[in-house]
MARLOSE-167311 format. One record per residue (C-alpha): x, y, z. Coordinates in steps of 0.2 Angstrom, whole numbers, plus 5000, padded with zeros to 4 digits. Example, Ala and Ser with C-alpha at 12.3 -4.5 7.8 and 13.67 -1.06 7.14 Angstrom:
2
506249785039506849955036
This chain:
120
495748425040494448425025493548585019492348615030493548605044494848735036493048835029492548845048494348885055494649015043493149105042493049075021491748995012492348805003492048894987493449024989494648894996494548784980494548954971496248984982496948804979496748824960497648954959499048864968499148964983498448804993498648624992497748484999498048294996496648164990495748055003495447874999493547944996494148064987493648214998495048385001496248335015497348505020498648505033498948615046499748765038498348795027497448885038498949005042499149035022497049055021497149205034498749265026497649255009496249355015497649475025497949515006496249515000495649625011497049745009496349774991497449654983496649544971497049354970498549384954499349504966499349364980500049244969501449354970501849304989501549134989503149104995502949225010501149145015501749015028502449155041501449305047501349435034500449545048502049595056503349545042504249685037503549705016504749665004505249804989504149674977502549664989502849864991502749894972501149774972500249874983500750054975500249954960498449904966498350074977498450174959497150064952495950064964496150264966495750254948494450184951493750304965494050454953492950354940491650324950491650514958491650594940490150464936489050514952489750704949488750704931487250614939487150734952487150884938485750794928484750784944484850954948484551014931483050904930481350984932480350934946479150814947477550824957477450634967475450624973
């Protein structure tokens, strides 16, 4: 199938599946006109792919299953390596969270602490 095909079947925009392919975790031959040709099992790994990706996973942590993106990572049981990945991206991400609640925490303060101001 060619790109639009696999875009439409997936749900994901041709620009993130060449994003995905050149970061190996898909592969397509060359037509003779030079367009993307995918096989069947590229749409099993693009929804696997975004499984990951909307987990929270960012696309160097999916690289880390690429050998487990032909089967149904929905219902396979996780691996010790994908469990550490997710901790791993969990820890980052509740970082993050705590960042962003210190930062809207000292906003809130200037607010209150700002004198009023009359809107006419």
């Amino acid at each position: 199938m060619r790109i639009g095909e696999l875009a439409d079947r997936t749900g994901v925009s041709p620009r993130a599946l060449r994003k995905y392919e050149s970061a190996g975790l898909i592969g397509s031959e060359r037509a003779a006109n030079g367009y993307r040709v995918y096989d069947e099992r590229a749409a099993v790994r693009v929804r696997n792919i975004r499984y990951l990706l909307d987990a929270g996973l960012t696309l160097a942590d999916v690289a880390c299953f690429r050998a487990c993106l032909d089967g149904d990572l929905s219902t396979a049981p996780p691996s010790a390596a994908g469990l550490r990945i997710a901790r791993e991206r969990l820890a980052v991400i509740d970082r993050r969270i705590a960042a962003q609640t210190a930062a809207r925490d000292r906003l809130a303060r200037a607010l209150e602490a700002a004198p009023a101001v009359r809107v006419s």
